[in-house]
Backbone bond lengths (Angstrom), bond angles and torsions (degrees), N, CA, C in turn:
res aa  C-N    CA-C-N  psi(-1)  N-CA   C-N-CA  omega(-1)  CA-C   N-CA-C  phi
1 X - - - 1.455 - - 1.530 109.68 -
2 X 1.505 123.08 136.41 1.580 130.66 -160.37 1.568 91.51 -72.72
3 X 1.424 120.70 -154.79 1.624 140.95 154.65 1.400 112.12 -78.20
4 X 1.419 122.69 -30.68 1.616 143.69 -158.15 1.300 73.37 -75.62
5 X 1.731 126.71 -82.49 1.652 115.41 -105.94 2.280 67.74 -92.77
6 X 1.243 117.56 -31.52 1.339 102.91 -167.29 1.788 107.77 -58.16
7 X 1.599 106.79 -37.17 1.500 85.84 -177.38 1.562 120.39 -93.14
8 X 1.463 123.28 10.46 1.222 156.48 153.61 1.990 99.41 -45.21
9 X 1.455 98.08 -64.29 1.649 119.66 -178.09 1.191 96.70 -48.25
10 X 1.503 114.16 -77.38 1.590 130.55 -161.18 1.697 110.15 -41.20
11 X 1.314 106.79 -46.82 1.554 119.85 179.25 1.661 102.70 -63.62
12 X 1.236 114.35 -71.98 1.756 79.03 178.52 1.398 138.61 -66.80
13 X 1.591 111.80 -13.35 1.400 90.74 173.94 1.336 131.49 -90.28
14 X 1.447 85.64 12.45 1.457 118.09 177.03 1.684 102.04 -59.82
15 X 1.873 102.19 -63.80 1.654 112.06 -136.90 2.043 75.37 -88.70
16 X 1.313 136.70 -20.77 1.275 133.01 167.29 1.564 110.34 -67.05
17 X 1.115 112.22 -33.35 1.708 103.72 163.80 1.707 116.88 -52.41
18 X 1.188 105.27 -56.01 1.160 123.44 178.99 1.315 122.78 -69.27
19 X 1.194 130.46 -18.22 1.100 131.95 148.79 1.659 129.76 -70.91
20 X 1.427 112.63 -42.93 1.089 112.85 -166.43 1.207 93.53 -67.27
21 X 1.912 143.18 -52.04 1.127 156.41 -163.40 1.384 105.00 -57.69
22 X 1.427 126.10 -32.43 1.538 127.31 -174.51 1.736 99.16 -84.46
23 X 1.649 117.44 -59.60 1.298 107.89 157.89 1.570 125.68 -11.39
24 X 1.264 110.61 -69.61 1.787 106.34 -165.95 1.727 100.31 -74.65
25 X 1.053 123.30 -54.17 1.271 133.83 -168.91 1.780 86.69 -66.39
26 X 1.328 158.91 -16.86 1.523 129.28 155.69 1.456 98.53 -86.15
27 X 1.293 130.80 -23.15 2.006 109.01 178.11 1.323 98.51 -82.60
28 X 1.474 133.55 -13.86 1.418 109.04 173.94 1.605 129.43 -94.30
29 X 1.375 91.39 -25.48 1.499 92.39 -177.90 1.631 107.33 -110.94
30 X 1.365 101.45 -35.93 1.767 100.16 168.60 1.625 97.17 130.22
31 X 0.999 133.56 173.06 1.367 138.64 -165.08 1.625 112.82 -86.47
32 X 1.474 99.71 -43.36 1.935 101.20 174.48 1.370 104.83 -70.02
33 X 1.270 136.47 -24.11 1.457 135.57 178.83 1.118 130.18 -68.92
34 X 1.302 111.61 -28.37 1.617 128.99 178.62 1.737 121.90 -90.77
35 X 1.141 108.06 118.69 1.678 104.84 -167.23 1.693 87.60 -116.95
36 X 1.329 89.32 155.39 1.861 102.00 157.47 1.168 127.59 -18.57
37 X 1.445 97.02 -53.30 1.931 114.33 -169.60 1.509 89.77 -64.92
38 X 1.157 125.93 -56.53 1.373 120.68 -148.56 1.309 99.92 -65.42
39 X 1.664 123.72 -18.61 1.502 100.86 -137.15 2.018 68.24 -114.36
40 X 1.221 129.80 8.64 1.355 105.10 -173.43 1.601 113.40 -117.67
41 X 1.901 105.86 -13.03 1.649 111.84 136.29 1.230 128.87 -47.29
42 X 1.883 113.74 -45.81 1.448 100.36 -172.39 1.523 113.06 -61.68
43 X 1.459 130.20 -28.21 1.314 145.94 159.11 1.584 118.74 -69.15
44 X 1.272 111.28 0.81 1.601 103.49 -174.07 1.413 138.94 54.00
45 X 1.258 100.64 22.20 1.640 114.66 -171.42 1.732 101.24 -119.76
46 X 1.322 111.12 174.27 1.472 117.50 -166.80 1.852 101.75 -99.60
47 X 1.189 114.97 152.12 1.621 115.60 -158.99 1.639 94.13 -63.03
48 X 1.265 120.77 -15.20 1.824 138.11 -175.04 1.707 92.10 -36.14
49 X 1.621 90.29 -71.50 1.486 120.12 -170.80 1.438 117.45 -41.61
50 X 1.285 126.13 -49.08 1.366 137.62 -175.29 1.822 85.17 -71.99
51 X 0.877 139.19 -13.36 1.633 107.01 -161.67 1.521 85.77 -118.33
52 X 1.103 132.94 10.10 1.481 129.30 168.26 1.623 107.93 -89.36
53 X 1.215 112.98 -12.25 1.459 127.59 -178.66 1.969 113.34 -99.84
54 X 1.516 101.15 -48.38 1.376 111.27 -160.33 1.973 112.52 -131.50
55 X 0.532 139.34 85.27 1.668 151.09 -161.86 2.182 86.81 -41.05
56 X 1.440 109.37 -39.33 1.743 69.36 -177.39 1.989 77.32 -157.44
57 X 1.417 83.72 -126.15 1.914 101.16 -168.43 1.575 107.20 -90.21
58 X 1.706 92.65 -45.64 1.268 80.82 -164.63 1.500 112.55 -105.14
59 X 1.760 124.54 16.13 1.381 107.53 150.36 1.984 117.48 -75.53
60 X 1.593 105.98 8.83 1.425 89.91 -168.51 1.748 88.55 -103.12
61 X 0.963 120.26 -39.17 1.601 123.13 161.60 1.880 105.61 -18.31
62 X 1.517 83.37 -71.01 1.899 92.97 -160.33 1.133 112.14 -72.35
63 X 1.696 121.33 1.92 1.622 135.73 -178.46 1.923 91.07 -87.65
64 X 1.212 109.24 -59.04 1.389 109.59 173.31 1.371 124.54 -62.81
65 X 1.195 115.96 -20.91 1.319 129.59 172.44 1.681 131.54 -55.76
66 X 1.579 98.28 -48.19 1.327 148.17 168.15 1.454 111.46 -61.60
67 X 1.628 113.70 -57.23 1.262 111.72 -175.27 1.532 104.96 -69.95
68 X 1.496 132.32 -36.74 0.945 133.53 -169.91 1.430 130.31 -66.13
69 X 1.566 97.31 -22.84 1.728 112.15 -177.16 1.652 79.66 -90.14
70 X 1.135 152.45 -65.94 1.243 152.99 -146.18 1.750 104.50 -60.16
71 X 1.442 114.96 -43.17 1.272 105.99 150.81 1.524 124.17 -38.79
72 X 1.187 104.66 -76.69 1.319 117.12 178.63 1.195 142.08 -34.26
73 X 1.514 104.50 -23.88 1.384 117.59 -167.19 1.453 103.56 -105.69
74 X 1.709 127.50 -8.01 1.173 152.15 -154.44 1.758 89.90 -120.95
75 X 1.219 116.80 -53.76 2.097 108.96 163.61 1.279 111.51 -52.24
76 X 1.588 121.67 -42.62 1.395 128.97 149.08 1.427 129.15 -10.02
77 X 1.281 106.04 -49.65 1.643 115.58 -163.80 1.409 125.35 -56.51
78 X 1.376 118.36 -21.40 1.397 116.10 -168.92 1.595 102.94 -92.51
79 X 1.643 130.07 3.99 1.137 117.94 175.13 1.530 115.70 -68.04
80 X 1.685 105.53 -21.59 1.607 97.24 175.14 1.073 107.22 -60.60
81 X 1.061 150.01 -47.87 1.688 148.72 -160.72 1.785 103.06 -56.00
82 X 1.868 128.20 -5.55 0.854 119.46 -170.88 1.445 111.60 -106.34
83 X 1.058 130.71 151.12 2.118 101.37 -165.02 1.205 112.58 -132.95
84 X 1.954 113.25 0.75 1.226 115.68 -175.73 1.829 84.65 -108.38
85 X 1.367 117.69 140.50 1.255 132.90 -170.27 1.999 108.34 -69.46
86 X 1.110 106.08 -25.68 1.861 114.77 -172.01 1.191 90.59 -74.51
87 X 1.385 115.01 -55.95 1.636 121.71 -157.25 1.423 118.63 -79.92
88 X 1.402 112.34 0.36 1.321 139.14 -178.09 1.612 104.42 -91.31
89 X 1.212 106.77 -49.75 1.542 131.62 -172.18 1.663 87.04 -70.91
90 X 1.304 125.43 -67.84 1.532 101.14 -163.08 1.475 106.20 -73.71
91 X 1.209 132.00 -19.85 1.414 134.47 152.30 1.016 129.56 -15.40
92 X 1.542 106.97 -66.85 1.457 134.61 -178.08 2.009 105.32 -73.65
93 X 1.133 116.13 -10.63 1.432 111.96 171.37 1.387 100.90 -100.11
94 X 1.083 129.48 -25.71 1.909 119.55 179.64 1.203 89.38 -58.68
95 X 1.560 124.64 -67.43 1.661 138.54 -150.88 1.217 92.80 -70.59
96 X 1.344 154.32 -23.47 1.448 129.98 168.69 1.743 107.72 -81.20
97 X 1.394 108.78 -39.60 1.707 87.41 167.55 1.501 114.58 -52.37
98 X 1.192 119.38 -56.63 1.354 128.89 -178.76 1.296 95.52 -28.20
99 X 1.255 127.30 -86.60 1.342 140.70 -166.57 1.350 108.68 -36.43
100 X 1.443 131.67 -34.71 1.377 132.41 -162.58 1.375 101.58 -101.08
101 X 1.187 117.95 -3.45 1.797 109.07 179.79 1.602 83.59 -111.80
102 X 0.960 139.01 -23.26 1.912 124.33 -153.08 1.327 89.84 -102.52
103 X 1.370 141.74 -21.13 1.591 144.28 -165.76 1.293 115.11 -142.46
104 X 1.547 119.57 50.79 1.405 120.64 -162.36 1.657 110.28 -56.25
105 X 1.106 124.15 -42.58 1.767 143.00 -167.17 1.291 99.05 -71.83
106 X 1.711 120.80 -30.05 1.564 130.38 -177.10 1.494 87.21 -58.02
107 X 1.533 97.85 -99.59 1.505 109.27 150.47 1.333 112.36 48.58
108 X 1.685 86.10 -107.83 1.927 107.45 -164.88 1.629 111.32 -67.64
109 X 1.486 116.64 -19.82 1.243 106.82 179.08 1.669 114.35 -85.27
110 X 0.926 117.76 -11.88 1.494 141.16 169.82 1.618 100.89 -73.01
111 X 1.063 118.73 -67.90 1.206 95.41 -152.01 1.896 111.58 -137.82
112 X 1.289 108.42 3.82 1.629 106.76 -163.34 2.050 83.61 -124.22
113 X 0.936 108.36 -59.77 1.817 111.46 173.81 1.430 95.36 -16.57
114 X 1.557 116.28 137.03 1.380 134.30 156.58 1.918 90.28 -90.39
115 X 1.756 103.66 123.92 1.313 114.55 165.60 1.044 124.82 -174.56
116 X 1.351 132.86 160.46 1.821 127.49 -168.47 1.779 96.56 -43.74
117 X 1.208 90.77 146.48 1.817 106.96 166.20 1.526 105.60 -143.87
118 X 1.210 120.58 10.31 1.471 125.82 172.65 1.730 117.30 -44.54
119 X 1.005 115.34 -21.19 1.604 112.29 176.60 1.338 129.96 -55.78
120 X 1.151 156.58 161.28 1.312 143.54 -135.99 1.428 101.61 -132.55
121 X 1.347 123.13 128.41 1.399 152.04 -170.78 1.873 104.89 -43.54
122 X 1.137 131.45 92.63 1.431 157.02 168.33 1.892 90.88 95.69
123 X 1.220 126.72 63.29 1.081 117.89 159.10 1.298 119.92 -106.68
124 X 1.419 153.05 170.69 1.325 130.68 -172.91 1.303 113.65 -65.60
125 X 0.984 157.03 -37.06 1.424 147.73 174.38 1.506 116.40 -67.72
126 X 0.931 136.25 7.84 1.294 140.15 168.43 1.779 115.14 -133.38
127 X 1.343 106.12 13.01 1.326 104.24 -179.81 1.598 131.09 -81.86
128 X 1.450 100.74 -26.09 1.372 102.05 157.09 1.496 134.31 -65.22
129 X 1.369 104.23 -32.39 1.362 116.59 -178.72 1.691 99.45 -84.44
130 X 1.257 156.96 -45.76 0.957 155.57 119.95 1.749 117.13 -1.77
131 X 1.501 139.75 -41.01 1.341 155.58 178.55 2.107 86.89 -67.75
132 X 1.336 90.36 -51.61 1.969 99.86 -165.86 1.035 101.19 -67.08
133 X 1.430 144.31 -57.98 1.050 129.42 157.34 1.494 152.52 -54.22
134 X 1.324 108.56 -12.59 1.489 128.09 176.04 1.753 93.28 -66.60
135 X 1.803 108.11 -70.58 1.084 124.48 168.23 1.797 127.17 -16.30
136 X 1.281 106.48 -19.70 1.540 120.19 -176.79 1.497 107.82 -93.11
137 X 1.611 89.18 -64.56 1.737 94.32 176.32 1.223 95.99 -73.88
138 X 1.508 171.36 -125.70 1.429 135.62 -128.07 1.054 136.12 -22.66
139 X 1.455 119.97 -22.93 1.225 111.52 -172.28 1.890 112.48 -113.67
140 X 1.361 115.38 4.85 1.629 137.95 127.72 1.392 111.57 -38.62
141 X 1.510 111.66 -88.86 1.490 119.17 -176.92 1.379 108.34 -55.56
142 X 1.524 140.21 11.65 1.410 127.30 174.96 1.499 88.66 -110.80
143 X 1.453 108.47 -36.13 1.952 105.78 -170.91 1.604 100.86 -52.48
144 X 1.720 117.47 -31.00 1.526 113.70 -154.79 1.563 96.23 -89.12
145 X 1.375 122.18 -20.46 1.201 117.41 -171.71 1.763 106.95 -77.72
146 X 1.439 114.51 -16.61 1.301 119.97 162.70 1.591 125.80 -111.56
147 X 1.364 101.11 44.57 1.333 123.72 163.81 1.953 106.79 68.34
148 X 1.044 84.00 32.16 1.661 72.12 171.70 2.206 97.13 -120.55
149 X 1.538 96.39 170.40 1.181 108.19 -174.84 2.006 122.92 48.54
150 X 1.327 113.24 32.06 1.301 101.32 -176.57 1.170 123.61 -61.65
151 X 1.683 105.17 161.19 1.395 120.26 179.36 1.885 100.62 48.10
152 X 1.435 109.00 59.81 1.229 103.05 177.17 1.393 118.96 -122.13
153 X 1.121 169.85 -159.39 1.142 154.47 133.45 1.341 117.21 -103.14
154 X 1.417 123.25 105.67 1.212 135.48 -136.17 1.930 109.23 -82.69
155 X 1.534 103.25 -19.66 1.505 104.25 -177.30 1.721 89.01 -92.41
156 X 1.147 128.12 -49.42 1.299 117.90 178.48 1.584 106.93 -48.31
157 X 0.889 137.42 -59.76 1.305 134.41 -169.09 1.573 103.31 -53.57
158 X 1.311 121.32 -81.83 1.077 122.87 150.35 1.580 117.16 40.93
159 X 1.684 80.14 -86.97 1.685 94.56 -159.55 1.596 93.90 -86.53
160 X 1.461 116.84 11.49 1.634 100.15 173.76 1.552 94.13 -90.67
161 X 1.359 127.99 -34.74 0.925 112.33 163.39 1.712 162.53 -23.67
162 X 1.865 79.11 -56.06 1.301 104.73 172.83 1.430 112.94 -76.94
163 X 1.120 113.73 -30.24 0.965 116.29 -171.60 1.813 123.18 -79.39
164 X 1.367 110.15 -45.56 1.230 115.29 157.02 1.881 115.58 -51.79
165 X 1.114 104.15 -45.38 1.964 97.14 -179.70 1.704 103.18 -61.33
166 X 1.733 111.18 -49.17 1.487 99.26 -171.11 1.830 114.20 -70.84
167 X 1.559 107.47 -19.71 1.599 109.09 166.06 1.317 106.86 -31.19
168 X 1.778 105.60 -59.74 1.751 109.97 -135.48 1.879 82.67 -86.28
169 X 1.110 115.59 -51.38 1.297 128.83 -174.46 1.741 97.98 -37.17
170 X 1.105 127.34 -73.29 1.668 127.92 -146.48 1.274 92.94 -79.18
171 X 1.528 116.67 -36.35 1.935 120.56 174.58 1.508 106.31 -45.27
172 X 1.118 120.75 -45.61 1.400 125.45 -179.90 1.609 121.41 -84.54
173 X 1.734 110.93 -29.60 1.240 97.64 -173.11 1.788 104.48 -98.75
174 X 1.371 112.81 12.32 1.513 103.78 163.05 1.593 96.46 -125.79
175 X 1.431 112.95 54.04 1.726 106.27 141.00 1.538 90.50 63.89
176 X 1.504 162.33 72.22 1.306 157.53 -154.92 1.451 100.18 -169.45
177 X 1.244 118.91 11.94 1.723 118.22 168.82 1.636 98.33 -118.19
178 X 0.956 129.52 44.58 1.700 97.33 160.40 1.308 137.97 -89.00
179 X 2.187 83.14 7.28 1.356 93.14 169.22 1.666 143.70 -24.32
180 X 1.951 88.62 -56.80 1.266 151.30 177.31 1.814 106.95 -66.63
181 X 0.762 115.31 123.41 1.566 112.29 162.93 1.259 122.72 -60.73
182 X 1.164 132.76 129.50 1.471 127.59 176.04 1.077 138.35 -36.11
183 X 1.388 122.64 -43.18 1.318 121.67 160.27 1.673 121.37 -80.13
184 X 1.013 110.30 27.31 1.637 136.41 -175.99 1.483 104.08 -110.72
185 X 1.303 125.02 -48.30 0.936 130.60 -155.32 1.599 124.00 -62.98
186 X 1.232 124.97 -53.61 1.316 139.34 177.20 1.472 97.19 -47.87
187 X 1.376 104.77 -61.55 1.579 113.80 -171.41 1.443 115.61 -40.48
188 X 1.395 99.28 -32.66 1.665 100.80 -169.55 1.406 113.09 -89.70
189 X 2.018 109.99 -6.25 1.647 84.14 172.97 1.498 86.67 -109.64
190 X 1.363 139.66 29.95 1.473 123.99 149.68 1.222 130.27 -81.24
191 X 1.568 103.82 -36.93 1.678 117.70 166.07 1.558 105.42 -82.29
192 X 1.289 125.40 -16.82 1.864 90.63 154.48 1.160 138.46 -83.54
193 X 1.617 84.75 -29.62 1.861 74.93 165.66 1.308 123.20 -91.64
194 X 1.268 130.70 -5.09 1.722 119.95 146.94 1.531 108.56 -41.42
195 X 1.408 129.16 -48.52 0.806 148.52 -148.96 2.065 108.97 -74.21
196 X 1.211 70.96 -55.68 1.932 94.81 158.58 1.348 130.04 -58.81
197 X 1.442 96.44 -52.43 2.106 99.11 171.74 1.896 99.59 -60.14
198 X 1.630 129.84 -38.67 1.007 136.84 -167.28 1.913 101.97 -58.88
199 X 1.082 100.40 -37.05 1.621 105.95 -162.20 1.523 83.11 -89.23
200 X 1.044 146.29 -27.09 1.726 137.35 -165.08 1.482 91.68 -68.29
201 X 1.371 120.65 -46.98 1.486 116.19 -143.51 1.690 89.60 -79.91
202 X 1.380 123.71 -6.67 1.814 105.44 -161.62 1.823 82.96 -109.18
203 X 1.247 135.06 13.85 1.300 134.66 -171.46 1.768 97.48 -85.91
């Protein structure tokens, strides 16, 4: 390996140090809590260092932000293998639970984290997460083209969608059932969302 591709190396596992370290330190303490300093002790380097990588807080946010929908949209992948559009749709709600129990930190930085969202609607930092969502409403407007959901409004629906999976999803992945007895619990987000695909089909 030359000097190039070695200090080529060094630099990302550099700016992946630094990421992963800002990652835990915003799901633990929260995004206003975490400053530079903090995040360039947990790495042992001087706050200098982090800004040779990242201009402030919140391009390292939307770097994690980014990577996280890019996961996501890549757990995504096996819905092509499904070819009828309904069965795709309830597909795509197993694989987002999936996703929210197998990648909890993915998860919360995606979508439950209080944090800047100031970036501008299909600009690069929001484009993955923007790809994930397009991905929803397309595959609405394909359900209607095969007679499901008529006369519906397909972004409204949509986001009832999303919104009901991330309900049951974040209810569960921040500990918010102990309503429920523990060995109750699982059960109850399997029978709602049986319960849920049931209510899709009378939509």
């Amino acid at each position: 390996m030359g000097v190039k591709e070695r200090k080529a190396r060094d630099r990302e596992e550099m700016k992946e140090a630094i990421l992963q370290s800002a990652h835990q330190l915003f799901v633990d303490r929260g995004f206003e809590e975490v400053s530079i300093r903090n995040i360039a002790e947990a790495i042992e380097y001087s706050p200098a260092t982090i800004y040779l990588y990242f201009k402030d807080k919140n391009e390292i946010f939307y770097a994690l932000h980014g990577e996280a929908f890019k996961k996501f949209n890549e757990f995504m992948g096996v819905l092509t293998e499904v070819k009828d559009p309904f069965r795709r749709l309830i597909k795509m709600g197993e694989r987002y639970m999936e996703f929210t129990f197998q990648f909890p930190k993915y998860y919360d930085i995606m979508f439950i984290m209080q944090a800047p969202m100031d970036c501008v609607k299909n600009s690069e930092e929001w484009k993955e997460g923007e790809s994930a969502h397009c991905q929803l409403e397309n595959l609405v407007k394909e359900c209607q083209q095969h007679d499901h959901f008529k006369n519906r409004d397909y972004k409204t629906l949509s986001f009832l969608i999303w919104s009901t999976m991330h309900g049951m999803c974040s209810l569960a992945l921040r500990d918010r059932m102990k309503i429920y007895e523990e060995e109750e619990r699982a059960r109850m987000l399997d029978k709602s969302f049986k319960m849920f695909k049931q209510i899709l089909t009378t939509i």
